[in-house]
Legacy VTK file of the C-alpha trace (Angstrom):
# vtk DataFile Version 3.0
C-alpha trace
ASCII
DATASET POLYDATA
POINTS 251 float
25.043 11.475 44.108
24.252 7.436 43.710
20.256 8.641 44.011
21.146 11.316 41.083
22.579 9.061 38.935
19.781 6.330 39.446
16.939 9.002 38.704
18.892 10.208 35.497
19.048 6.257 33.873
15.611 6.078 34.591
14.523 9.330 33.010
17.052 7.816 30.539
14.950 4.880 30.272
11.796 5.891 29.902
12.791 8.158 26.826
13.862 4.954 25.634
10.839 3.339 26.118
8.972 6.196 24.400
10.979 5.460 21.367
9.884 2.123 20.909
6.156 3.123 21.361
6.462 5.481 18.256
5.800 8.248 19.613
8.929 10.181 18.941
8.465 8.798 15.262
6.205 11.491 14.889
3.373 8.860 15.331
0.161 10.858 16.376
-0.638 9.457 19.827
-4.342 9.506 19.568
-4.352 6.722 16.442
-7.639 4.787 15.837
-6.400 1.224 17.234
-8.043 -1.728 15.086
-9.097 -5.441 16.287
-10.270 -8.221 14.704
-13.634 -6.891 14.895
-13.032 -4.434 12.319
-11.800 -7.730 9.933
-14.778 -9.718 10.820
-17.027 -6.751 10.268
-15.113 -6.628 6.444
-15.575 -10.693 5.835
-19.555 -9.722 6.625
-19.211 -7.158 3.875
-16.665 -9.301 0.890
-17.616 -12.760 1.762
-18.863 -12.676 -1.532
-16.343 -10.919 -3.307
-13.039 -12.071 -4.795
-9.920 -10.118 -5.175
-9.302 -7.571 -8.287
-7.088 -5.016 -9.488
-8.911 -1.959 -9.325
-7.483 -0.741 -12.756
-7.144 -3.510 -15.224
-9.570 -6.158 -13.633
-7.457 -8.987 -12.791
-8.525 -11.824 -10.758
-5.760 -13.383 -9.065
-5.325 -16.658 -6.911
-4.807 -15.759 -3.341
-1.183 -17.770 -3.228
0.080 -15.467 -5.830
-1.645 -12.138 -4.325
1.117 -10.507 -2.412
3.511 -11.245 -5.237
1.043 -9.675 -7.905
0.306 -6.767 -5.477
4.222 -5.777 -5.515
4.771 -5.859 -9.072
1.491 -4.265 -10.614
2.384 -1.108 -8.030
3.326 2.066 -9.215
4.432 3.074 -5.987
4.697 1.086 -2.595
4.876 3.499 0.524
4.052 4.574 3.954
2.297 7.525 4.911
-0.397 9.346 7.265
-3.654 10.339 6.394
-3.720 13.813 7.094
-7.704 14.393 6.956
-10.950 12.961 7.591
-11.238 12.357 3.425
-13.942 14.100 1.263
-16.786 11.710 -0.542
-17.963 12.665 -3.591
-20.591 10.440 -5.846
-18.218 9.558 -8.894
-18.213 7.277 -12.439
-16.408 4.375 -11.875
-15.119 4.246 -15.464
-14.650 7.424 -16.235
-16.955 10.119 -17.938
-19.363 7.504 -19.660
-23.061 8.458 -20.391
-25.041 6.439 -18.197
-22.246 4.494 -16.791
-21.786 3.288 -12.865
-21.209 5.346 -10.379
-19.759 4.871 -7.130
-19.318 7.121 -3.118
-15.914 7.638 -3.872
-13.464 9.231 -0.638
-10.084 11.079 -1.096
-8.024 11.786 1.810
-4.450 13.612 1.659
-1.495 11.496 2.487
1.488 12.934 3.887
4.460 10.205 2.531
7.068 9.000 4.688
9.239 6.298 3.334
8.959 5.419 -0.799
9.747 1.366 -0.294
9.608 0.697 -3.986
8.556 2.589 -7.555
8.964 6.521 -7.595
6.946 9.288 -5.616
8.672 12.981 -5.177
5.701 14.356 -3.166
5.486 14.640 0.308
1.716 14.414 -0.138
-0.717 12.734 -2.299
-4.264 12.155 -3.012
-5.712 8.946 -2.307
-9.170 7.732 -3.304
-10.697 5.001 -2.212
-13.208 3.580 -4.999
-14.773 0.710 -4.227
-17.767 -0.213 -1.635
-15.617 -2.706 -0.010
-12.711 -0.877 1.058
-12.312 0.139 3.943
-11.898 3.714 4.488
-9.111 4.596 7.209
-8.778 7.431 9.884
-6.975 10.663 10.189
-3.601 10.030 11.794
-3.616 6.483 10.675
-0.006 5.382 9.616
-0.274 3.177 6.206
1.493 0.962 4.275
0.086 1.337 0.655
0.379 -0.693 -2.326
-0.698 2.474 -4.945
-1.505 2.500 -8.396
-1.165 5.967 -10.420
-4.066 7.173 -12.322
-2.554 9.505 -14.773
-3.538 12.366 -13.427
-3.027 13.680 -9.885
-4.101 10.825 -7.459
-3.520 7.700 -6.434
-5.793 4.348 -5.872
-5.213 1.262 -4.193
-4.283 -1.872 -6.080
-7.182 -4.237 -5.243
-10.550 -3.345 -5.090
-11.117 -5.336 -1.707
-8.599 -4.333 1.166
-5.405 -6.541 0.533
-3.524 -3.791 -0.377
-3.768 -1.594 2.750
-1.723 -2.358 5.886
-1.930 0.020 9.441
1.118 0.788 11.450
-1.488 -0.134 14.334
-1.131 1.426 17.867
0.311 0.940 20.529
2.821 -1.244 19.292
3.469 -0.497 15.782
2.611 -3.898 14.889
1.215 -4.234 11.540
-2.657 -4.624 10.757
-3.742 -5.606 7.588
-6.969 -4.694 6.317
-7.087 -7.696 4.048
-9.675 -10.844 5.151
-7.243 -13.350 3.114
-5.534 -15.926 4.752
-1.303 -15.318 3.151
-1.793 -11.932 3.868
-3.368 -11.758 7.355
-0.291 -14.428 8.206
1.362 -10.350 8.690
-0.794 -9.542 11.681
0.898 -8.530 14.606
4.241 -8.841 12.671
7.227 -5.776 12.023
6.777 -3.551 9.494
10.251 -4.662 8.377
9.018 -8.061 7.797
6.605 -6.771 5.219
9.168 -4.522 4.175
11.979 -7.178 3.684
9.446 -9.134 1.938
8.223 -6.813 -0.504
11.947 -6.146 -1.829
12.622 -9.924 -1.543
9.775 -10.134 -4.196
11.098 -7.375 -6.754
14.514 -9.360 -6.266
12.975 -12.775 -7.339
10.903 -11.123 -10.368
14.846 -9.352 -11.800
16.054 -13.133 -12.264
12.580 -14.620 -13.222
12.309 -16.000 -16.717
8.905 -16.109 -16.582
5.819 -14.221 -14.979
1.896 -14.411 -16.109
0.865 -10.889 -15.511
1.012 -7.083 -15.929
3.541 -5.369 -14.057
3.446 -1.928 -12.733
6.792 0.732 -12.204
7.774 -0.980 -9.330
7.942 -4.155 -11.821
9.742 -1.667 -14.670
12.113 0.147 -12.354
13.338 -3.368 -10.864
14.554 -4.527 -14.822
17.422 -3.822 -16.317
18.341 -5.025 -19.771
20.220 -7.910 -18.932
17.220 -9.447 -16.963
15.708 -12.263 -18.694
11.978 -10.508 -18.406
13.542 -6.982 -19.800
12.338 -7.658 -23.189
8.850 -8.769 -22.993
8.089 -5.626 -20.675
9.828 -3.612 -23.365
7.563 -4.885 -25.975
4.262 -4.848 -23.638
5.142 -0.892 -22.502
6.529 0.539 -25.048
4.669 0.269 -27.672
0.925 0.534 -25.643
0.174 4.404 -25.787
-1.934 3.870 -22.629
1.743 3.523 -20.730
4.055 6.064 -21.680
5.175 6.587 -18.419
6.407 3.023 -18.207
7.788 3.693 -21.507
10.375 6.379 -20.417
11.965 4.180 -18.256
13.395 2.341 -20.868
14.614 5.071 -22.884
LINES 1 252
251 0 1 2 3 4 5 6 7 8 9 10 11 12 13 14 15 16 17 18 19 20 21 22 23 24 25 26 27 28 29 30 31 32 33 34 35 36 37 38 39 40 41 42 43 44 45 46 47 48 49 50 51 52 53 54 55 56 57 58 59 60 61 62 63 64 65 66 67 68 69 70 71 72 73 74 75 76 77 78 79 80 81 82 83 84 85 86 87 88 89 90 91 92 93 94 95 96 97 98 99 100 101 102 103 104 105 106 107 108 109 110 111 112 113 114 115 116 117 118 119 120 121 122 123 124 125 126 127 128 129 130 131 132 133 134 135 136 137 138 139 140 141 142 143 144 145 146 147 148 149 150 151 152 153 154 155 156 157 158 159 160 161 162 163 164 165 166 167 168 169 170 171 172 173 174 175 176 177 178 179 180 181 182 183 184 185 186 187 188 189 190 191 192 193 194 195 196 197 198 199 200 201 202 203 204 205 206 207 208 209 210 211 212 213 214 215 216 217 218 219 220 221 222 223 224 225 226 227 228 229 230 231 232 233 234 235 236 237 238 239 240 241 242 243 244 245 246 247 248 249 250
């Protein structure tokens, strides 16, 4: 009966154990693992680059880059790329004569936890722009720092890859894609680290009386109207045509 027992707490245990590896998360178990040769490959490729918003062309320092990151987000969430993404040769700015084009990728994203902003999909398109992001896996768990486009897909924030994290295998430990110092300080680190931080930051913008940039919904959605920054975001968003959306949640 004793040998029973002692076989049962260690089936017991090793469920437990799967647990913690993620598995029973619903974590595919055959997830491309990255290293830090996949970063120093990227710092070959941006070395010369600095970091912008994708949409509004913002340079900002690197001490204020996570901060900026939250705020300008529409939507801040983690999902799994359900495909091996579809490139397509697109303009960069839109249907101009002549203008740039660029090998633009979408993949599907199946959403699993909305950390900040507003998303009622369970999937989404995401399209990956620029030549130096990189472009992730199928069954790669992200965390994603979005911006809407207006129509029926999603970019990330920056242009480079600051605004990517992996839920990176075995562990779970996060990886971020980015080559700048604050924001590699996450390697190896919980997801509810970066989580915890990334509300911390919406917390300290609400009782902020002053902030230099654009913000995005998750910005919007964190004011209410007796928060000293609800007015000038009232002012910037509600009268720009371009931002409707942001608009409506004020009304």
């Amino acid at each position: 009966m004793k040998k029973l027992c002692c076989f049962l707490i260690g089936i017991l245990l090793l469920c437990c154990s799967c647990a913690q590896s993620g598995d029973t998360a619903g974590y595919a178990p055959d997830r491309h693992q990255y290293d830090e040769e996949t970063r120093l490959e990227q710092n070959e490729n941006t070395e010369n680059t600095e970091s912008t918003n994708s949409s509004i062309f913002m340079t900002v320092p690197e001490d204020e880059q996570f901060e900026f990151m939250t705020l300008v987000s529409d939507v801040i969430l983690t999902g799994t790329v359900a495909d091996d993404g579809v490139t397509t040769r697109e303009p960069l700015l839109g249907d101009i004569p002549n203008g740039p084009e660029a090998d633009v990728t979408a993949y599907q994203v199946n959403v699993r936890e909305v950390w900040q902003g507003e998303c009622d999909e369970e999937q989404i398109t995401l399209k990956f722009y620029w030549p130096h992001q990189t472009r992730p896996f199928k069954n790669d768990e992200l965390i994603l720092f979005l911006r809407w486009q207006w129509t029926d897909f999603y970019t990330p924030i920056t242009a480079d890859n600051d605004s990517v994290f992996v839920i990176n295998p075995p562990e779970n430990k996060l990886f971020p894609l980015s080559t700048q110092q604050d924001i590699i300080a996450y390697d190896n680190q919980s997801v509810e680290t970066l989580k915890s931080d990334v509300a911390e930051t919406v917390e300290e913008f609400r009782a902020a009386t002053e902030y230099d940039y654009l913000v995005g919904a998750v910005g919007l959605l964190a004011l209410t109207e007796d928060d000293p920054l609800y007015d000038k975001y009232w002012e910037i968003y509600h009268d720009n045509p371009f931002s409707i959306q942001y608009a409506e949640i004020f009304e």
